[in-house]
N, CA and C atoms as a LAMMPS dump frame, in Angstrom:
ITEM: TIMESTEP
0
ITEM: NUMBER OF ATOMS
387
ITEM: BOX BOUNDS ff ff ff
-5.0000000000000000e+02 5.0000000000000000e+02
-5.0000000000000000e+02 5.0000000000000000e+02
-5.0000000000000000e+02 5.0000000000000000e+02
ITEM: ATOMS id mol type element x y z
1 1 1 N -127.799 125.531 408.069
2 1 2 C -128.463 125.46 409.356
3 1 3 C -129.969 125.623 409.158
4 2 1 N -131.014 124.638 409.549
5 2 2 C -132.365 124.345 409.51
6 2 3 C -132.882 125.491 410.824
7 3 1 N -133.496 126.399 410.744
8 3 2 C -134.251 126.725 411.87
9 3 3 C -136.038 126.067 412.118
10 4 1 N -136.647 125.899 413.496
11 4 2 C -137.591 125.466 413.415
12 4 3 C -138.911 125.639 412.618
13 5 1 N -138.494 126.873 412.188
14 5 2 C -139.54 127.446 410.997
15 5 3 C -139.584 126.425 409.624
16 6 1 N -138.164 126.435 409.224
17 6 2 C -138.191 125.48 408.241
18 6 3 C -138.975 124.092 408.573
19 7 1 N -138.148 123.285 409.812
20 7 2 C -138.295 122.509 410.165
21 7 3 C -139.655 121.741 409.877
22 8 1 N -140.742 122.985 410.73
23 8 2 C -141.615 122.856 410.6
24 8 3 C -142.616 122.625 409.053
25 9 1 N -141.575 123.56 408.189
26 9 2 C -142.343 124.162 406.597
27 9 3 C -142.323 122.272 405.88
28 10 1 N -141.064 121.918 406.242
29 10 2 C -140.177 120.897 405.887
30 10 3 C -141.868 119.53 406.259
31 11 1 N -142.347 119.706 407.207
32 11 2 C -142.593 118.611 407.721
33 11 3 C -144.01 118.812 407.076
34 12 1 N -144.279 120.055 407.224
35 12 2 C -146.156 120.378 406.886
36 12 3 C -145.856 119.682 405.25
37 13 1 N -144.945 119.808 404.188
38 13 2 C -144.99 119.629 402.986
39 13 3 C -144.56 118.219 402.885
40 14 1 N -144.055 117.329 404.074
41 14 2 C -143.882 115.876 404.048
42 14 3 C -145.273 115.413 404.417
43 15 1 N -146.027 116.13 405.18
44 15 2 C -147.91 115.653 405.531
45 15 3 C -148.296 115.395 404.252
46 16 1 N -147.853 116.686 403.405
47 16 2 C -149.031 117.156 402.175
48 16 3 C -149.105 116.264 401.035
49 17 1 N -147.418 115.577 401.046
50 17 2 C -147.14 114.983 399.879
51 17 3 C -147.643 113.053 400.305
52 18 1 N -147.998 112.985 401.656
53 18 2 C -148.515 111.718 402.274
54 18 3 C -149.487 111.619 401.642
55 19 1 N -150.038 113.045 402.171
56 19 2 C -151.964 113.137 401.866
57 19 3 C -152.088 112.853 400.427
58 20 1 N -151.064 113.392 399.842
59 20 2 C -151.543 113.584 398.238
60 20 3 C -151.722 112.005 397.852
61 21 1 N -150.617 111.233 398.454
62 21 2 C -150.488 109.857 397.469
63 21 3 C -151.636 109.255 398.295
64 22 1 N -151.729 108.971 399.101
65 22 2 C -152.929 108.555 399.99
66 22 3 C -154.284 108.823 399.396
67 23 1 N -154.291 110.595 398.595
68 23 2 C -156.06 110.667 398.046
69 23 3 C -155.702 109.775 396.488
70 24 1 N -154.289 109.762 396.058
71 24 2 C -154.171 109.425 394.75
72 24 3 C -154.71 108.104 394.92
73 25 1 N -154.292 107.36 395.896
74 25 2 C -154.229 105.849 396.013
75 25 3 C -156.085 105.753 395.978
76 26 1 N -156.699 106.763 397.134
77 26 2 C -158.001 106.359 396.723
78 26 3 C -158.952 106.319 395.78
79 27 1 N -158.072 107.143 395.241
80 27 2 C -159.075 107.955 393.287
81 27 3 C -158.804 106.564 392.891
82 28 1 N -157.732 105.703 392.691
83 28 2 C -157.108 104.607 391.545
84 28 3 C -158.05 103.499 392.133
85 29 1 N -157.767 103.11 393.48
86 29 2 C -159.067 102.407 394.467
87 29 3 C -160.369 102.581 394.075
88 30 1 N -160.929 103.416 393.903
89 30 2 C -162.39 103.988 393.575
90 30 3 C -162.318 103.333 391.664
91 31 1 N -161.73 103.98 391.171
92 31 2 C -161.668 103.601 389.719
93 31 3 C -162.046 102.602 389.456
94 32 1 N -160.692 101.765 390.212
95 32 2 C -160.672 99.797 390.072
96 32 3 C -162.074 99.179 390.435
97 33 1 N -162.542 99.52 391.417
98 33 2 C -163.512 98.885 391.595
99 33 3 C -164.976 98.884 390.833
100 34 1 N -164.34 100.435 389.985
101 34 2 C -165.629 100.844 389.092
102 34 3 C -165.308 100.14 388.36
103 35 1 N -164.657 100.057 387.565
104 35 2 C -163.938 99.593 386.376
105 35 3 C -164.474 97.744 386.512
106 36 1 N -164.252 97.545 387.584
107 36 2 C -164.43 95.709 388.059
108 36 3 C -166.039 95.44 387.663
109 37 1 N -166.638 96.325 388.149
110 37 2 C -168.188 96.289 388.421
111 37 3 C -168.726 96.385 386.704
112 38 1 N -168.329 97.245 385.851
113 38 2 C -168.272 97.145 384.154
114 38 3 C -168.475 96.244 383.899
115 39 1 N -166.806 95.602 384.342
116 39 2 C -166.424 94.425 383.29
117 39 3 C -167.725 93.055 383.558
118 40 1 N -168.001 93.538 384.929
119 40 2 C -168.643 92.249 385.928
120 40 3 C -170.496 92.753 384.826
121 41 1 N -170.818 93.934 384.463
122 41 2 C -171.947 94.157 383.698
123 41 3 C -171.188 93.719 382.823
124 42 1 N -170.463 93.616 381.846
125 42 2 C -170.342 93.349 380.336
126 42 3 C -170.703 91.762 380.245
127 43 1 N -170.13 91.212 381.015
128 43 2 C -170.554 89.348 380.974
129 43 3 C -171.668 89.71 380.962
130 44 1 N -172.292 90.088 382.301
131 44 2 C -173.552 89.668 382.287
132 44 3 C -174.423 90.052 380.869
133 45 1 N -174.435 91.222 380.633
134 45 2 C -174.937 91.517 379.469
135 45 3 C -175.161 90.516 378.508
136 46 1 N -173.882 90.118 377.846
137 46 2 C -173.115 89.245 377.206
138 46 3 C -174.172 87.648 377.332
139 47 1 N -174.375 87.579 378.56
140 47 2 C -174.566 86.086 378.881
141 47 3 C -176.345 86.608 378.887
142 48 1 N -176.861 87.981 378.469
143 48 2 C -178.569 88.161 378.377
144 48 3 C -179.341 88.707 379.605
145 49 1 N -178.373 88.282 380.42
146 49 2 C -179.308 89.543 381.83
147 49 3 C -179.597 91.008 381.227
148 50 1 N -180.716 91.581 382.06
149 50 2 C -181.329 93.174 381.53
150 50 3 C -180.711 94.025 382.204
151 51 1 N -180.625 94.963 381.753
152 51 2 C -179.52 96.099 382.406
153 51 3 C -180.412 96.257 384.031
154 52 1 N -181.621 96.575 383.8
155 52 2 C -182.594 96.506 385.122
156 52 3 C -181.929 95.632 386.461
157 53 1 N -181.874 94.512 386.133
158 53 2 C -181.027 93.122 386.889
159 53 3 C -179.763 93.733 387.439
160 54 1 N -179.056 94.134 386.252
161 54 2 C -177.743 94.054 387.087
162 54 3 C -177.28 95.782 387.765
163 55 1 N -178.423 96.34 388.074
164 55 2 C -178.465 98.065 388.383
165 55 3 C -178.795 97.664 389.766
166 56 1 N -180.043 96.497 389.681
167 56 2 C -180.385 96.711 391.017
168 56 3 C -179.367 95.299 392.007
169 57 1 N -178.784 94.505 391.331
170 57 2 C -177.963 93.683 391.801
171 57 3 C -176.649 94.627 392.721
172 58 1 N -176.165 95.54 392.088
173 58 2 C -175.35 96.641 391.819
174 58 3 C -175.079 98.229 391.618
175 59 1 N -176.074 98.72 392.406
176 59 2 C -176.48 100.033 392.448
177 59 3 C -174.806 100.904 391.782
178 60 1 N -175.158 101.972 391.005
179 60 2 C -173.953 102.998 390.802
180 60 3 C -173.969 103.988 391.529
181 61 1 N -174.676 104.666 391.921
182 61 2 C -174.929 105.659 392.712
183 61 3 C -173.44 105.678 393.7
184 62 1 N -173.637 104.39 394.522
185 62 2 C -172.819 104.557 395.211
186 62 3 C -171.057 104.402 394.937
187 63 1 N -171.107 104.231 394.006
188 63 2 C -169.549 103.686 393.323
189 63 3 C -169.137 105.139 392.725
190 64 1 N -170.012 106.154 392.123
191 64 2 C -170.039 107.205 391.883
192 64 3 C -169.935 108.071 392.955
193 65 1 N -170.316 107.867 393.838
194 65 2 C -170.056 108.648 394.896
195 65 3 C -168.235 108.482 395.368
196 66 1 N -167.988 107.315 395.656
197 66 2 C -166.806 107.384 395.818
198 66 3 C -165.894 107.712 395.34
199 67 1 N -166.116 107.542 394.168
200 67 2 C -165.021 108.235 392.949
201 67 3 C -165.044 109.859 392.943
202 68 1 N -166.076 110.156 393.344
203 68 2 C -166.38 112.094 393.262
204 68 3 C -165.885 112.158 394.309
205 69 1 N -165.817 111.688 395.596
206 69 2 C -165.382 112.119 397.017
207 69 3 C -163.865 112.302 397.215
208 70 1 N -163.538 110.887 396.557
209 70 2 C -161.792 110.726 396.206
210 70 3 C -161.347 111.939 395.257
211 71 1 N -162.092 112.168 393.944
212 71 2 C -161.214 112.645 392.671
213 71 3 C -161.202 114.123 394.303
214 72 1 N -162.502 114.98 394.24
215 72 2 C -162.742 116.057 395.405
216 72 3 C -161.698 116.195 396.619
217 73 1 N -160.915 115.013 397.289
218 73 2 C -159.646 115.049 398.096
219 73 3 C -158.722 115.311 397.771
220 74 1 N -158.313 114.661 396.632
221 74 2 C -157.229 114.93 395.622
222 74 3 C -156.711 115.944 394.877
223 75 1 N -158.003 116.667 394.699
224 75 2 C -158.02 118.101 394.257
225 75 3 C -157.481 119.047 395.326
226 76 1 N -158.632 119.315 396.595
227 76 2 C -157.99 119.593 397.569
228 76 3 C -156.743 119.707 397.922
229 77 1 N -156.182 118.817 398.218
230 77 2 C -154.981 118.364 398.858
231 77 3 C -154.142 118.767 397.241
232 78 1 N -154.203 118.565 396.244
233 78 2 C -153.154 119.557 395.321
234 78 3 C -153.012 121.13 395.448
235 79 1 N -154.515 121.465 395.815
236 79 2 C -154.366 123.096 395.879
237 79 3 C -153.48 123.241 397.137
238 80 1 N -153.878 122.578 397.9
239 80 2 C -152.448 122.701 399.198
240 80 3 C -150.983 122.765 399.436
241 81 1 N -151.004 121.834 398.459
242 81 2 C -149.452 121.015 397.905
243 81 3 C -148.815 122.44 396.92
244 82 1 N -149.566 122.837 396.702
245 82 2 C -149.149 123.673 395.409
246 82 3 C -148.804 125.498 396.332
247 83 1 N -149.953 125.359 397.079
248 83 2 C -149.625 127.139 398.051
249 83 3 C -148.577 126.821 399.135
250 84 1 N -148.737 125.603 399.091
251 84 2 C -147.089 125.142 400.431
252 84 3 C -145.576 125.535 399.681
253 85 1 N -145.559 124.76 398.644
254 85 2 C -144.715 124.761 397.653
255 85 3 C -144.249 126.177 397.194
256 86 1 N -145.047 126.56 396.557
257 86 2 C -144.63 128.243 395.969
258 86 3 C -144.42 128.747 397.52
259 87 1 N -144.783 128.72 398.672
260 87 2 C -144.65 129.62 399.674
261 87 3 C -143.05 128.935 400.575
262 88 1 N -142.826 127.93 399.957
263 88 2 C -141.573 127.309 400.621
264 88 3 C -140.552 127.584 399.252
265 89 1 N -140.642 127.379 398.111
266 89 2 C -139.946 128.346 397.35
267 89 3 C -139.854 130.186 397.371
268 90 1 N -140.727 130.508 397.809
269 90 2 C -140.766 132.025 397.968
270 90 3 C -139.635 132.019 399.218
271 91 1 N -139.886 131.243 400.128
272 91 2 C -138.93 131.587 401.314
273 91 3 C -137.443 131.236 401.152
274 92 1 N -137.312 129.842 399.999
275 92 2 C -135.75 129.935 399.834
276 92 3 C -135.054 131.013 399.028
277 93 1 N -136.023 131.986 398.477
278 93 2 C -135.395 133.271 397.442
279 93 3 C -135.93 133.025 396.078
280 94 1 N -136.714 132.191 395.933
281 94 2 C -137.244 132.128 394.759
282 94 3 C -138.005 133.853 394.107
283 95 1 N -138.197 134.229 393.14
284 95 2 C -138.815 135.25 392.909
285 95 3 C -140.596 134.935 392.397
286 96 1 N -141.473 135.474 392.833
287 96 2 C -142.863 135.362 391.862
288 96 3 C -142.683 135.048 390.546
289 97 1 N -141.883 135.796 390.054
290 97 2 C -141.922 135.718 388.598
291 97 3 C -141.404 133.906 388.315
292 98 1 N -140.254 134.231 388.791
293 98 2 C -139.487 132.191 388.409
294 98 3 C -140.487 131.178 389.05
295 99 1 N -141.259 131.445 389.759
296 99 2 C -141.692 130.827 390.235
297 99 3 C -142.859 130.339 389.17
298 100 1 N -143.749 131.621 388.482
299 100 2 C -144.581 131.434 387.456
300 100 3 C -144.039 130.476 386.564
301 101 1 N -142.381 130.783 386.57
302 101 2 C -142.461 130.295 385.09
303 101 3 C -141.722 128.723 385.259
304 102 1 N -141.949 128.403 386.196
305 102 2 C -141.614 127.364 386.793
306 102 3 C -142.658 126.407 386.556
307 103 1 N -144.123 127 387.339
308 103 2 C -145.227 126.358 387.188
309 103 3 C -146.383 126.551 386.358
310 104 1 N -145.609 127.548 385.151
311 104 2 C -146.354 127.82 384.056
312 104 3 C -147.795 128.614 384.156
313 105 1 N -147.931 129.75 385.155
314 105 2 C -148.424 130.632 385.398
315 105 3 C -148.591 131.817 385.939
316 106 1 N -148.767 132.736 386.111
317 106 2 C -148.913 133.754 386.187
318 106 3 C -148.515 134.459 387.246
319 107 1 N -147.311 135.236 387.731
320 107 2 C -147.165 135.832 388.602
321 107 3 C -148.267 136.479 389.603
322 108 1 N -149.441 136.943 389.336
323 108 2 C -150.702 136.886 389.915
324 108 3 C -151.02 136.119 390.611
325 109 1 N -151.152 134.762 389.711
326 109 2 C -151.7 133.861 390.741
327 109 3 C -150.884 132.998 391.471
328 110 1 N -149.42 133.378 391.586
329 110 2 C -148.713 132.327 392.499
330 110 3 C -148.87 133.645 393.903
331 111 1 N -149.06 135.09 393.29
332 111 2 C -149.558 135.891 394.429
333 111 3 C -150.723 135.491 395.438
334 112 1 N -151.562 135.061 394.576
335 112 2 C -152.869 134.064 394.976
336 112 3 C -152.902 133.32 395.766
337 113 1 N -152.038 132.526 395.282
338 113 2 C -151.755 131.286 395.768
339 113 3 C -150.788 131.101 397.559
340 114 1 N -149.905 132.085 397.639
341 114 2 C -148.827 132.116 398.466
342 114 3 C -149.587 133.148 399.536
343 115 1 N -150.747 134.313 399.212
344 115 2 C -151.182 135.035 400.356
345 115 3 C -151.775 134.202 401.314
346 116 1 N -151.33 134.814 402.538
347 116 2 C -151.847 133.799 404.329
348 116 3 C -153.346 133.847 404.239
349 117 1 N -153.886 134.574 404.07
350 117 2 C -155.476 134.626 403.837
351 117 3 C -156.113 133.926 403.545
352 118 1 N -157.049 133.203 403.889
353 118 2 C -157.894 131.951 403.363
354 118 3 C -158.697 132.683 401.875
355 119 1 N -159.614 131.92 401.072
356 119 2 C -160.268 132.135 400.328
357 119 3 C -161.371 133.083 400.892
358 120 1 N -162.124 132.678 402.101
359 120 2 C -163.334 133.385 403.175
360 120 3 C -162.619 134.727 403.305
361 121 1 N -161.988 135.023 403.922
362 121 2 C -161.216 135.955 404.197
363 121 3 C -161.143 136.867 403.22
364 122 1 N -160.159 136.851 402.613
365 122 2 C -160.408 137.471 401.002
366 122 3 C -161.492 138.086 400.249
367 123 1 N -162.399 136.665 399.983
368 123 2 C -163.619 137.15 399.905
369 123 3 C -164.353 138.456 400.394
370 124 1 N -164.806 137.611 401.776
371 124 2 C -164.719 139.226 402.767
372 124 3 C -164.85 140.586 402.91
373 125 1 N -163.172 140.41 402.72
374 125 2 C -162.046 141.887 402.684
375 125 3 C -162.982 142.474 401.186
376 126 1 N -162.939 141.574 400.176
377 126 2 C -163.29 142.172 399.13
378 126 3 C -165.155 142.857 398.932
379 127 1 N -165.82 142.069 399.887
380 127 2 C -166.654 142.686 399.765
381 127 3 C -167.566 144.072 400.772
382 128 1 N -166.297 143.874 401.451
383 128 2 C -166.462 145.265 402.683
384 128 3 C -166.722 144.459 403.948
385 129 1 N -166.864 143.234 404.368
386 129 2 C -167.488 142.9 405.756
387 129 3 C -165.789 142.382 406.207
């Protein structure tokens, strides 16, 4: 028997695992197109244009940006995936410990990981305010 709690746990970790392939899809997106823009400098090179030419034909800046914004979502959205997870294993009876050794770290930090407290919060608490 599912209660709405689950229900709910059930659905937040069907978002997370959307989000995840969704930032994955954009990191591989971002890549490709870097990767295109290379190959598209290597001809040119090849065929004697100056690197000057094909920088300003083709700025990086911005292709770099996208790729940092994507890899930066992706990251995100794993640290999420990962405190959902241990905290939806903690609730089926999992122990801290199996849980470490599940995900190959440290009973500490799946403590870390699974407390309701934001990072701010924490922080915070820890420094007296």
């Amino acid at each position: 028997m599912t209660n709405r709690t689950e229900t709910a746990e059930r659905t937040d970790l069907t978002d997370l695992f959307a989000a995840m392939i969704a930032a994955s899809d954009e990191v591989c997106a971002a890549i490709t197109a870097h990767n295109a823009s290379r190959r598209e400098a290597i001809d040119r090179l090849r065929r004697g244009d100056t690197m000057r030419s094909i920088l300003d034909d083709d700025p990086v800046a911005p292709r770099l940006d996208r790729t940092r914004r994507a890899m930066a979502q992706l990251d995100a959205t794993r640290g999420r995936i990962r405190s959902a997870v241990m905290r939806t294993l903690l609730a089926e009876g999992m122990s801290k410990r199996e849980i470490a050794e599940m995900w190959g770290v440290s009973p500490q930090l799946v403590s870390r990981y699974t407390s309701n407290g934001s990072k701010q919060t924490r922080r915070r608490n820890r420094q007296g305010g």
